[in-house]
N, CA, C and O atoms as a GROMACS GRO file, in nm:
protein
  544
    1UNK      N    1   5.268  -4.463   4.901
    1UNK     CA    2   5.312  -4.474   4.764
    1UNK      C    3   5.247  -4.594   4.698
    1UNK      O    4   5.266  -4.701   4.756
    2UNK      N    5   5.170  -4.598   4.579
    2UNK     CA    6   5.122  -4.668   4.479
    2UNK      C    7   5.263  -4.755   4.408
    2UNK      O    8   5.364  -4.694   4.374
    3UNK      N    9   5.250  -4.879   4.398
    3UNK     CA   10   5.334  -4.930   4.327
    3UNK      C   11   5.294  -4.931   4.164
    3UNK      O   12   5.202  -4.851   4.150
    4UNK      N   13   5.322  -4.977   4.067
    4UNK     CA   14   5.288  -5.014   3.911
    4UNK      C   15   5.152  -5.102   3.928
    4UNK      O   16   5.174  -5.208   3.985
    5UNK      N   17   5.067  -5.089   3.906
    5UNK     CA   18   4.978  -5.226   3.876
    5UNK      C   19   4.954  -5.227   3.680
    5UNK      O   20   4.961  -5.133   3.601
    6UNK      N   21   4.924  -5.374   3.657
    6UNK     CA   22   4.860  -5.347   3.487
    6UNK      C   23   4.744  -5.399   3.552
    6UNK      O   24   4.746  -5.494   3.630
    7UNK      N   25   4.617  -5.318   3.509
    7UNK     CA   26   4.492  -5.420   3.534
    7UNK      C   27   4.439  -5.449   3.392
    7UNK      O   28   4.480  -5.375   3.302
    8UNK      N   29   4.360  -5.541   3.363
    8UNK     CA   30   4.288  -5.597   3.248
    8UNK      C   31   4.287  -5.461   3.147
    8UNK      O   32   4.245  -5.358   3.201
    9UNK      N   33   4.320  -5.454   3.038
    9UNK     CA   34   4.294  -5.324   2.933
    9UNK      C   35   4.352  -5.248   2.959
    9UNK      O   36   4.359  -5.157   2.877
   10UNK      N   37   4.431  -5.236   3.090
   10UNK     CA   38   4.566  -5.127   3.031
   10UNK      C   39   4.634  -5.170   2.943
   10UNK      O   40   4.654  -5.291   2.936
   11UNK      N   41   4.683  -5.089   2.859
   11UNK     CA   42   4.779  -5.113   2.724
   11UNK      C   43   4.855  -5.027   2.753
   11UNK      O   44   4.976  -5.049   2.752
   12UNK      N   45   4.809  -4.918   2.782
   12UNK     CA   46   4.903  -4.744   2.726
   12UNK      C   47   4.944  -4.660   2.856
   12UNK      O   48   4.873  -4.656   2.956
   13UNK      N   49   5.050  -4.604   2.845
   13UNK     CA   50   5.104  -4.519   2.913
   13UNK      C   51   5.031  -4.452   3.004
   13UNK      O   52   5.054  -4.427   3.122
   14UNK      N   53   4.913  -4.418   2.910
   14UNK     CA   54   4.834  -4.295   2.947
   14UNK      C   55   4.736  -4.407   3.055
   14UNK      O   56   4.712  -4.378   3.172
   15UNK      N   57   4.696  -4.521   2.995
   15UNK     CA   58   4.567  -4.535   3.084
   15UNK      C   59   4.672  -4.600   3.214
   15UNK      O   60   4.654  -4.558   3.328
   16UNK      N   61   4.738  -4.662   3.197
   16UNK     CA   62   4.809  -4.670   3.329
   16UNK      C   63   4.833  -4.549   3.436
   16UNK      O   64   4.827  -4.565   3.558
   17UNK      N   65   4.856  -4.445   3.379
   17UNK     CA   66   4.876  -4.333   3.472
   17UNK      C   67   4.726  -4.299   3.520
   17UNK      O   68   4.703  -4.256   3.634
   18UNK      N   69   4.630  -4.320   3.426
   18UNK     CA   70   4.478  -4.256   3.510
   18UNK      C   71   4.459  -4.381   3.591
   18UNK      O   72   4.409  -4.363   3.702
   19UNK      N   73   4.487  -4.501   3.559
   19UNK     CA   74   4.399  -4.604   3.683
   19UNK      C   75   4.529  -4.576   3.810
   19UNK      O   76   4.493  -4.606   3.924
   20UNK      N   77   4.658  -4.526   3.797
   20UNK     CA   78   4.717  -4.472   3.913
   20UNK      C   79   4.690  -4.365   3.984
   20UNK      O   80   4.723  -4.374   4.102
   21UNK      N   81   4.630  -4.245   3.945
   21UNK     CA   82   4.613  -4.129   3.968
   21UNK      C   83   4.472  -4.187   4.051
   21UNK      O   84   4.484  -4.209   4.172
   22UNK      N   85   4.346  -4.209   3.987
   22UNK     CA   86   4.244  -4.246   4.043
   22UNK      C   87   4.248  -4.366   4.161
   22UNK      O   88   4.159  -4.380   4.246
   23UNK      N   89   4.365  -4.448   4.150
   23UNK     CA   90   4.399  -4.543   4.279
   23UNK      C   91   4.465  -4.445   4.405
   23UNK      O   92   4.461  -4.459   4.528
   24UNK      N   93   4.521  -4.351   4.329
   24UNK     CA   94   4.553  -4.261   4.455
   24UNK      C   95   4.480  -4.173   4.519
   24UNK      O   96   4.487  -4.154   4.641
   25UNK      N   97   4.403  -4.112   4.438
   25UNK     CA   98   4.336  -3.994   4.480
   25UNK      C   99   4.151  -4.090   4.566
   25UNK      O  100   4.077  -4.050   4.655
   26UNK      N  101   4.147  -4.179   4.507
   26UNK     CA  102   3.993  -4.267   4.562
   26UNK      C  103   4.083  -4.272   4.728
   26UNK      O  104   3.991  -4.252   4.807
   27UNK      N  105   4.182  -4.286   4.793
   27UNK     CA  106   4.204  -4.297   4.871
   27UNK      C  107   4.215  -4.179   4.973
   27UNK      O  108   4.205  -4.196   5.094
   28UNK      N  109   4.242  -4.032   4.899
   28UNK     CA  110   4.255  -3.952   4.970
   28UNK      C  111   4.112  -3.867   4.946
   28UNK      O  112   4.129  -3.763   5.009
   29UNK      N  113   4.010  -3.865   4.897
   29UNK     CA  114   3.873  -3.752   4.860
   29UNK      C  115   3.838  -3.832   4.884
   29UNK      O  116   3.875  -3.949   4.875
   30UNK      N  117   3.703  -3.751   4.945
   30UNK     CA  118   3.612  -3.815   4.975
   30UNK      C  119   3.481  -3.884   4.877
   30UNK      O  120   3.375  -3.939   4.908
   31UNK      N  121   3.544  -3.854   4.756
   31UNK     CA  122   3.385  -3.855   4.633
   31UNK      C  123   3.479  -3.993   4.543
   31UNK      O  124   3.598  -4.021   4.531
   32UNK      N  125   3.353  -4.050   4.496
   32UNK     CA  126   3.389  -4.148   4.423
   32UNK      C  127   3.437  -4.120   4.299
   32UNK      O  128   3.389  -4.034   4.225
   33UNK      N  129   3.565  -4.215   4.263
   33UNK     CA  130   3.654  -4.182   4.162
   33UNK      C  131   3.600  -4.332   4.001
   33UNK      O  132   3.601  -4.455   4.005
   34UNK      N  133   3.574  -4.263   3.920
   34UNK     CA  134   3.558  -4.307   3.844
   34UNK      C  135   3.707  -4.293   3.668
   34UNK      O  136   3.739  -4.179   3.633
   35UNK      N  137   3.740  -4.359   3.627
   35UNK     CA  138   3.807  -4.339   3.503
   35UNK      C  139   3.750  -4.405   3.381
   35UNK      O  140   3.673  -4.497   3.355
   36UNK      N  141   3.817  -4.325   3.323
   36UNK     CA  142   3.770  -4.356   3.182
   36UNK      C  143   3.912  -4.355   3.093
   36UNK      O  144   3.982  -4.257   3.066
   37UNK      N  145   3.929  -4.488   3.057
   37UNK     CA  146   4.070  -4.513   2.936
   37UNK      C  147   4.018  -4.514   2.830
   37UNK      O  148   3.899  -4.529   2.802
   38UNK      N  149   4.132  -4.492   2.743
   38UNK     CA  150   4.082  -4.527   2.591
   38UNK      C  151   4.026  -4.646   2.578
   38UNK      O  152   3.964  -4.610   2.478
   39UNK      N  153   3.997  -4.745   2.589
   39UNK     CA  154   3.934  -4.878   2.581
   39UNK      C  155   3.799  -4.828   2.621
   39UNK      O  156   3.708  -4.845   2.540
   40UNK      N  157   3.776  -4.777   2.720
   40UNK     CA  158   3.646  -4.766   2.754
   40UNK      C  159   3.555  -4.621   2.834
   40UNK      O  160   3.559  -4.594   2.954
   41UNK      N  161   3.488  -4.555   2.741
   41UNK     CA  162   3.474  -4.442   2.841
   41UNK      C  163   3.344  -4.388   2.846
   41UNK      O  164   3.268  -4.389   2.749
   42UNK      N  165   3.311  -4.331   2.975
   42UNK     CA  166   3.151  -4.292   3.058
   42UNK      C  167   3.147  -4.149   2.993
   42UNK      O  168   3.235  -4.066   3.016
   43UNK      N  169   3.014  -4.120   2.892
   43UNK     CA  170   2.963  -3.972   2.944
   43UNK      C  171   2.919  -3.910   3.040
   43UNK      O  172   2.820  -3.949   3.103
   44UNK      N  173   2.994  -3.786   3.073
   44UNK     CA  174   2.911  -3.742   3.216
   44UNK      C  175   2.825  -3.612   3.214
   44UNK      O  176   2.753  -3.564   3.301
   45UNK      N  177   2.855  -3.570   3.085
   45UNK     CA  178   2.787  -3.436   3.093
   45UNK      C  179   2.714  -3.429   2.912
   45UNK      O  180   2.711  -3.501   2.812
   46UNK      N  181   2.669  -3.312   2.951
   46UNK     CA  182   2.538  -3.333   2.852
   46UNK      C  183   2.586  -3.348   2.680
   46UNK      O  184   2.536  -3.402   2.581
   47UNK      N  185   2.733  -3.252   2.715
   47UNK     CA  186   2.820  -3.326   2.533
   47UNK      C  187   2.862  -3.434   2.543
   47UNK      O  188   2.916  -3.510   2.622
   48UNK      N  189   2.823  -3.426   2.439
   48UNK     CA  190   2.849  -3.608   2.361
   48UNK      C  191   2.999  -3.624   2.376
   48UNK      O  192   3.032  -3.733   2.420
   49UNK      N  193   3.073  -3.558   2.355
   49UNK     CA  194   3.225  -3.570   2.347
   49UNK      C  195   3.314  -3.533   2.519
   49UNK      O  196   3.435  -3.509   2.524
   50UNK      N  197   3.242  -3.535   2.618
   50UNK     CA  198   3.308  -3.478   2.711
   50UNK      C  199   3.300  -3.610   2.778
   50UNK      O  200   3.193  -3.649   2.825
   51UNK      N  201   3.445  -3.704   2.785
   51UNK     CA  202   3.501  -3.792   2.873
   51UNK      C  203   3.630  -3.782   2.953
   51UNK      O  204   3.732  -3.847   2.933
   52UNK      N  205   3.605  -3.675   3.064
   52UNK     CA  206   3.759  -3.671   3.196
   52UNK      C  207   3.799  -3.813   3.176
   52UNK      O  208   3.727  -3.909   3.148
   53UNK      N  209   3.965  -3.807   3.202
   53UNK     CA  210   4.039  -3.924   3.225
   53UNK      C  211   3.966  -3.943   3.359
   53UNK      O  212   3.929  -4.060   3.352
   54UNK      N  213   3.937  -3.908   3.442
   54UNK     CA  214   3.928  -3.925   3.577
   54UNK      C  215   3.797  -3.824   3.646
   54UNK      O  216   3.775  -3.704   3.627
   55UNK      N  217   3.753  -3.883   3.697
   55UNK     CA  218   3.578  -3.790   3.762
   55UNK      C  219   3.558  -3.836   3.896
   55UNK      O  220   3.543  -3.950   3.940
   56UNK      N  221   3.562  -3.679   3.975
   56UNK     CA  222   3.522  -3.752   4.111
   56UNK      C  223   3.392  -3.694   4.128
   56UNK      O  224   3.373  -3.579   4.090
   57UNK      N  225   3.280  -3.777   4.192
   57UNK     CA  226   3.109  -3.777   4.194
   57UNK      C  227   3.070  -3.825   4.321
   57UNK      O  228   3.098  -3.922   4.392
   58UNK      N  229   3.007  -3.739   4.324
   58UNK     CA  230   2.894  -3.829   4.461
   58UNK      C  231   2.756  -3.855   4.371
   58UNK      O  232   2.719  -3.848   4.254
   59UNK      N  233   2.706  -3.888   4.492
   59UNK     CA  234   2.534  -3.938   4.437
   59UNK      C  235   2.437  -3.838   4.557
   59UNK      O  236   2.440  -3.837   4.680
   60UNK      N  237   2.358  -3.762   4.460
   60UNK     CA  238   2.283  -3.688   4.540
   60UNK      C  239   2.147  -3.638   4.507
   60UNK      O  240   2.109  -3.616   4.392
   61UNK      N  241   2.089  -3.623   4.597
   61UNK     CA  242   1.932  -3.625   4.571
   61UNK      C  243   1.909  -3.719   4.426
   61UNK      O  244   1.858  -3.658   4.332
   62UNK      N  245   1.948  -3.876   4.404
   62UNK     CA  246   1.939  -3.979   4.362
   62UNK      C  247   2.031  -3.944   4.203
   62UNK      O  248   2.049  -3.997   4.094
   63UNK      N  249   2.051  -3.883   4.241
   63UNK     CA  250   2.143  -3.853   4.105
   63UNK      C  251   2.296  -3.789   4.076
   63UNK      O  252   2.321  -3.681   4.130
   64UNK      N  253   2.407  -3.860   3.984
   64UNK     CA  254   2.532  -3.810   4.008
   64UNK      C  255   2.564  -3.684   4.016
   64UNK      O  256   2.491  -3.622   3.940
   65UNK      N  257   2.649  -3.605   4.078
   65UNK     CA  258   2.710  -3.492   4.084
   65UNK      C  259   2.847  -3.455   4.026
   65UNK      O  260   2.920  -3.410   4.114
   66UNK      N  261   2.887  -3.458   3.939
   66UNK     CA  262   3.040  -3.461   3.938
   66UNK      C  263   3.072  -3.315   4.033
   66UNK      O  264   3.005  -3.212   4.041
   67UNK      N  265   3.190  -3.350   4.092
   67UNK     CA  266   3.278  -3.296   4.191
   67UNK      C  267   3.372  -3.242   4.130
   67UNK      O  268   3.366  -3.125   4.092
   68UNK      N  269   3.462  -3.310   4.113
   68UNK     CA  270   3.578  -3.252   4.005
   68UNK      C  271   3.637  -3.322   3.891
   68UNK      O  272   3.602  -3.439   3.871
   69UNK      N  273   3.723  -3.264   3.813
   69UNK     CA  274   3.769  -3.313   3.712
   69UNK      C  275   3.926  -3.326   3.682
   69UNK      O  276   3.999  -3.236   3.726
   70UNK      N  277   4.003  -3.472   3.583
   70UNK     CA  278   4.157  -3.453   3.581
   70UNK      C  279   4.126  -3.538   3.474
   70UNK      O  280   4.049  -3.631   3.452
   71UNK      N  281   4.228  -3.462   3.404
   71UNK     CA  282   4.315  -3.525   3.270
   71UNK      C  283   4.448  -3.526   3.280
   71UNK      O  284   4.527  -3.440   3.318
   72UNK      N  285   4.468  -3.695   3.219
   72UNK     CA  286   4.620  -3.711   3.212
   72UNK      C  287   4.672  -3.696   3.107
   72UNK      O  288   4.614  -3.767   3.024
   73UNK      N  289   4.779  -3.621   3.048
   73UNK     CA  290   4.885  -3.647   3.003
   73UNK      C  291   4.964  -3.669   2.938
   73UNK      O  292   5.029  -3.607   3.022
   74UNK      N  293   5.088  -3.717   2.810
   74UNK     CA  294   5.171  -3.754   2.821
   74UNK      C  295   5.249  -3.711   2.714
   74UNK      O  296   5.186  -3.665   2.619
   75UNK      N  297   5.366  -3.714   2.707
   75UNK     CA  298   5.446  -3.619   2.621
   75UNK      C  299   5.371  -3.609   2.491
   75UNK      O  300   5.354  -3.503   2.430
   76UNK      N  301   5.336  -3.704   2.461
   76UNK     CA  302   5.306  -3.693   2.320
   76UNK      C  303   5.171  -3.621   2.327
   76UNK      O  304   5.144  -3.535   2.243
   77UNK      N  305   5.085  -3.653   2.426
   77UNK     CA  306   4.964  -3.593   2.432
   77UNK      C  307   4.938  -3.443   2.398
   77UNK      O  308   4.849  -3.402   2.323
   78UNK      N  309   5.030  -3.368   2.466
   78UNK     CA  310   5.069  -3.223   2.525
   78UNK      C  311   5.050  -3.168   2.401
   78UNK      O  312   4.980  -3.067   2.392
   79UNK      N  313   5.108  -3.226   2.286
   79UNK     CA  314   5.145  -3.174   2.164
   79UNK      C  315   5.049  -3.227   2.051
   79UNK      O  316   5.090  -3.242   1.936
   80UNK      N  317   4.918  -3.254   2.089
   80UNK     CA  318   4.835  -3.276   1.979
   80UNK      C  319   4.736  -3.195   1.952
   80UNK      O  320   4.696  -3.144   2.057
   81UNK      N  321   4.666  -3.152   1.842
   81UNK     CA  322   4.605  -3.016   1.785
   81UNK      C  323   4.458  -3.073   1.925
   81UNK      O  324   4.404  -3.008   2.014
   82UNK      N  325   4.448  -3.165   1.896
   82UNK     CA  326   4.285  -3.138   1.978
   82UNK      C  327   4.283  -3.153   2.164
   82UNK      O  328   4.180  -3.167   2.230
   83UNK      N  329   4.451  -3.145   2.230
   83UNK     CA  330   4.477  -3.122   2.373
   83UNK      C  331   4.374  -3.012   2.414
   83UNK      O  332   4.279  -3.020   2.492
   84UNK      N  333   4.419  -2.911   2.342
   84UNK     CA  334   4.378  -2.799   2.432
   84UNK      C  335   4.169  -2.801   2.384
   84UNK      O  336   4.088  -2.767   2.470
   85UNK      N  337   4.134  -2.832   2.282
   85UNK     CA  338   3.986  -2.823   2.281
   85UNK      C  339   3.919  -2.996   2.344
   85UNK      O  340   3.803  -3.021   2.311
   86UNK      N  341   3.982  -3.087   2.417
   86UNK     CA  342   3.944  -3.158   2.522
   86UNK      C  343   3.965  -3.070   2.608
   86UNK      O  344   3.849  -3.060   2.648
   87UNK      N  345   4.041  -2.971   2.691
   87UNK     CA  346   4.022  -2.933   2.797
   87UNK      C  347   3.951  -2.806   2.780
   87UNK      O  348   3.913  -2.740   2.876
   88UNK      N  349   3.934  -2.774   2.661
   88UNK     CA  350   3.783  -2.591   2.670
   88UNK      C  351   3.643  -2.698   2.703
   88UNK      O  352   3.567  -2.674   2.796
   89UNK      N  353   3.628  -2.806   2.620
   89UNK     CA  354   3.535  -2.959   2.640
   89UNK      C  355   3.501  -2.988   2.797
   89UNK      O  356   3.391  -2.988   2.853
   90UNK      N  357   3.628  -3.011   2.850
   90UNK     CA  358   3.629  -3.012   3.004
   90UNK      C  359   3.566  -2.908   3.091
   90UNK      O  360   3.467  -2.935   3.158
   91UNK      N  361   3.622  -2.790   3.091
   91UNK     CA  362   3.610  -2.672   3.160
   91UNK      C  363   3.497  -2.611   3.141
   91UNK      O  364   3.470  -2.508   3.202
   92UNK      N  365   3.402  -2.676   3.038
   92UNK     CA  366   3.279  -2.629   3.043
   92UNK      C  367   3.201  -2.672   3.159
   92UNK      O  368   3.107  -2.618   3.218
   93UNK      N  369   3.254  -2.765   3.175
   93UNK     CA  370   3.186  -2.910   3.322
   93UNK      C  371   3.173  -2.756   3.460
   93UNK      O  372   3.084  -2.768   3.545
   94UNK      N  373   3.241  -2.663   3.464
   94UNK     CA  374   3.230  -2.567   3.560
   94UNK      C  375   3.272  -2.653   3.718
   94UNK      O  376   3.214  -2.637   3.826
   95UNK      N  377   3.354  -2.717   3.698
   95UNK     CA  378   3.400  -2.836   3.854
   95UNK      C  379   3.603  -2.806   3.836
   95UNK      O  380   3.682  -2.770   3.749
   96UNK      N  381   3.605  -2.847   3.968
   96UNK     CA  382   3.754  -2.809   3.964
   96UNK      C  383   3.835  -2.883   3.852
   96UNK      O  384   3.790  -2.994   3.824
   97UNK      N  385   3.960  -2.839   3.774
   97UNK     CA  386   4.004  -2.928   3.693
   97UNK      C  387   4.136  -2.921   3.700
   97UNK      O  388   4.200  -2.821   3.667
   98UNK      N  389   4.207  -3.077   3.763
   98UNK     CA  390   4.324  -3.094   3.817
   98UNK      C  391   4.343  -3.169   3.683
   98UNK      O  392   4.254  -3.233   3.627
   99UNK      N  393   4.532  -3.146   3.617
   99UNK     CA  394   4.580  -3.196   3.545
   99UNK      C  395   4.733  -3.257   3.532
   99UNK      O  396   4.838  -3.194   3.530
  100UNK      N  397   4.716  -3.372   3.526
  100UNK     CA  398   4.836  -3.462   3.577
  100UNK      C  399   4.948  -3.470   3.432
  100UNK      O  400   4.900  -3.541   3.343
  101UNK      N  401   5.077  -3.414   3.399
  101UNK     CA  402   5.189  -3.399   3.298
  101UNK      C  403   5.308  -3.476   3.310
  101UNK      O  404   5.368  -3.450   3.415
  102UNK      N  405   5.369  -3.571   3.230
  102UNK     CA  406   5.483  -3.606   3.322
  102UNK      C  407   5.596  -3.481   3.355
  102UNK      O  408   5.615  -3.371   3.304
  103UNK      N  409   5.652  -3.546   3.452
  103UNK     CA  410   5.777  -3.448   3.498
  103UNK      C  411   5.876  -3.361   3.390
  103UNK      O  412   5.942  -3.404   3.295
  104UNK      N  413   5.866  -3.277   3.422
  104UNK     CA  414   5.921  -3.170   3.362
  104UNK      C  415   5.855  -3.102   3.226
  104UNK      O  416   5.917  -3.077   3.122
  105UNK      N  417   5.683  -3.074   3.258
  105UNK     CA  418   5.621  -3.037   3.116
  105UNK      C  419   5.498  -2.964   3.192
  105UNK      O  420   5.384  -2.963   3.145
  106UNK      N  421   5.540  -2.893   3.335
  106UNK     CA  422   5.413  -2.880   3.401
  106UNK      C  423   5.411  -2.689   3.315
  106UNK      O  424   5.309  -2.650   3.259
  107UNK      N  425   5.509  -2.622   3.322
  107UNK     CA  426   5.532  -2.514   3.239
  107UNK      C  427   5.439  -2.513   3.123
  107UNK      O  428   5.335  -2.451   3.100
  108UNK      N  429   5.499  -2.590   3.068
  108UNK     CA  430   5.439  -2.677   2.884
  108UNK      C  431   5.281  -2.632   2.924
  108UNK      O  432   5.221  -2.529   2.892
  109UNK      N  433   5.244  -2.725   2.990
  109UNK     CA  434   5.086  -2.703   3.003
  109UNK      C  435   4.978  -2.598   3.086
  109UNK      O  436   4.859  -2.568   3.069
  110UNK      N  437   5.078  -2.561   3.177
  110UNK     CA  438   4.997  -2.367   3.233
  110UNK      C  439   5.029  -2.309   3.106
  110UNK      O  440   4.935  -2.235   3.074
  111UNK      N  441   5.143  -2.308   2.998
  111UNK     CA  442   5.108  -2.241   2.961
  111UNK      C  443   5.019  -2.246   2.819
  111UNK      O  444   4.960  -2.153   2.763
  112UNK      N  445   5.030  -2.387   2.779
  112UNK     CA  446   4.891  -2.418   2.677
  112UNK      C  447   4.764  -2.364   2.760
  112UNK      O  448   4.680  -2.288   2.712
  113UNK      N  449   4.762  -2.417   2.903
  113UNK     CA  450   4.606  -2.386   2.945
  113UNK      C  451   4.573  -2.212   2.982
  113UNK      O  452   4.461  -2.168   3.009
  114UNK      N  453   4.661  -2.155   2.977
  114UNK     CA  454   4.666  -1.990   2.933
  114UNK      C  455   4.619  -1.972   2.774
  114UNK      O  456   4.517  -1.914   2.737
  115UNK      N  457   4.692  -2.019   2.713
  115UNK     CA  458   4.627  -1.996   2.558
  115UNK      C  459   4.516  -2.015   2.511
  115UNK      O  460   4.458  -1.948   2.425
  116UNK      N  461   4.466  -2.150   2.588
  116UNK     CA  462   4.294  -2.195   2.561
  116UNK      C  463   4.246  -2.107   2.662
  116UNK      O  464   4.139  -2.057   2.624
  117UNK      N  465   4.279  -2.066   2.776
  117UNK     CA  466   4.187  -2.000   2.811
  117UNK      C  467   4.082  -2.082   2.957
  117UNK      O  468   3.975  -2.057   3.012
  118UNK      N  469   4.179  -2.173   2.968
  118UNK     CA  470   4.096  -2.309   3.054
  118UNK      C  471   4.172  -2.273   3.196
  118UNK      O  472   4.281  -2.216   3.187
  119UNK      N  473   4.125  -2.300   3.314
  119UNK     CA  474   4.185  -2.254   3.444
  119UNK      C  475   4.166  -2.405   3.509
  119UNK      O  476   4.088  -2.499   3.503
  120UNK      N  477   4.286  -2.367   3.572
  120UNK     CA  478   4.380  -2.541   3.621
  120UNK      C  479   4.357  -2.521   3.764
  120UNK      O  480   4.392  -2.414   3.813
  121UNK      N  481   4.310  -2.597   3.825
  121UNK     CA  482   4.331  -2.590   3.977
  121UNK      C  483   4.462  -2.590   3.991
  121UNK      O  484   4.532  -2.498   4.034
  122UNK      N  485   4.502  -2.720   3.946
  122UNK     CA  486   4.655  -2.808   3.984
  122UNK      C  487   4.711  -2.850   3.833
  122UNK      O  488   4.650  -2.890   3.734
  123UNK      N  489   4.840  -2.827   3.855
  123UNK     CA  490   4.911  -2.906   3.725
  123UNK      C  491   5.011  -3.031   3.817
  123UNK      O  492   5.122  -3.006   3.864
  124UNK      N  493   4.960  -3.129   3.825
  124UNK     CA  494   5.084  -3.236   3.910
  124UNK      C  495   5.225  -3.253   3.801
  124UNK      O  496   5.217  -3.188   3.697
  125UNK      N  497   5.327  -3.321   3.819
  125UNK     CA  498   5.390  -3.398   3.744
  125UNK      C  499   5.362  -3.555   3.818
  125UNK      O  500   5.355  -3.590   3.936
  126UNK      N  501   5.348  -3.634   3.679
  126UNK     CA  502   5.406  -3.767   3.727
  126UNK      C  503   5.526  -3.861   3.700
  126UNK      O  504   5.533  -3.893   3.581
  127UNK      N  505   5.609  -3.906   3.768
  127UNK     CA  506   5.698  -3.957   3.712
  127UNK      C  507   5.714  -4.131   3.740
  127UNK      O  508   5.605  -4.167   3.785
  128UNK      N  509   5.773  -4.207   3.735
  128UNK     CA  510   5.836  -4.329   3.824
  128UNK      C  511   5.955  -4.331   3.835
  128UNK      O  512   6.034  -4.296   3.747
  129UNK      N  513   5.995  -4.386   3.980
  129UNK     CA  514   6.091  -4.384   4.066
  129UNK      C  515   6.118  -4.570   4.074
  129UNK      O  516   6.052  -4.649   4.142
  130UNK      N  517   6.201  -4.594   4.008
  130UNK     CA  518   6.258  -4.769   4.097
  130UNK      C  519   6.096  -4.854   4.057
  130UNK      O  520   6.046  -4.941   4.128
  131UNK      N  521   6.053  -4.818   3.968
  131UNK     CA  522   5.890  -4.868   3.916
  131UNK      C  523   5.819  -4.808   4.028
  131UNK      O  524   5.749  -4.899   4.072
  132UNK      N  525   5.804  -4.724   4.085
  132UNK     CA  526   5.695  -4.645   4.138
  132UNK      C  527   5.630  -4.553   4.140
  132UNK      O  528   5.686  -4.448   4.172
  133UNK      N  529   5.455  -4.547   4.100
  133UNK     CA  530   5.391  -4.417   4.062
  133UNK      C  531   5.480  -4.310   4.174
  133UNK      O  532   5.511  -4.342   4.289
  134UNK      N  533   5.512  -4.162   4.102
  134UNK     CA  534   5.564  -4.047   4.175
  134UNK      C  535   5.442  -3.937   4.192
  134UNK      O  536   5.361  -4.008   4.131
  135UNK      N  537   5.382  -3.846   4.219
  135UNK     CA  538   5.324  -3.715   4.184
  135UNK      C  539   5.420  -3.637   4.258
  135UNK      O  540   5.470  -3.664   4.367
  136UNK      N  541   5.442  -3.519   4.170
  136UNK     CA  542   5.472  -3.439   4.246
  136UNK      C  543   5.381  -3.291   4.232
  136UNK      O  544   5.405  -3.197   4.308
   0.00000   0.00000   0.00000
């Protein structure tokens, strides 16, 4: 279990949950985990507008691969007109795309990602417990 960390430029809900998600998951895959918060974020693919909260990559034949893909989140997020065309944005990437909701909104978002039309590997919830990152 991940405890709370703030590192430098977290501010927001949201980027706290991706530098948790990516502290968790760099530990369990084998591909390097990169994030991107609102403060600061990497293009990885050839649109200009396509930045995953979270990218896992190797390096191969001298050049990155993205592996897979996750976006976080958060109540308010769920419910904004341009959610679902970041993730048609995403799903063009053609790499797995895991998506992290807080608890009790994983419904909410299979079934937005039915409407766009975007296919979810995983929908996690996240919650905190006693200040501790949860996934479930």
């Amino acid at each position: 279990m991940s405890t709370i960390t703030r590192e430098a430029g977290i501010q927001t809900l949201h980027d706290q949950v991706v530098s948790l998600v990516a502290q968790r998951w760099a530990k369990t895959v084998p591909s390097k985990v990169t994030i991107n918060t609102d403060a600061e974020r990497t293009r990885w693919a050839a649109s200009d507008r396509s930045y995953p909260d979270v990218v896992g990559w190797s390096l191969s034949a001298g050049r990155n691969t993205i592996e897979w893909i996750a976006e976080v989140e958060t109540e308010e997020s769920l419910s904004e007109p341009d959610t679902q065309s970041r993730w048609r944005e995403d799903a063009v990437l053609g790499v797995p795309f895991y998506l992290f909701v807080p608890k009790g909104h994983r419904e909410t978002a299979q079934k937005l990602a039915a409407i766009t039309g975007v296919t979810l590997n995983c929908v996690y919830e996240y919650f905190f417990l006693n200040a501790t990152f949860q996934l479930s």
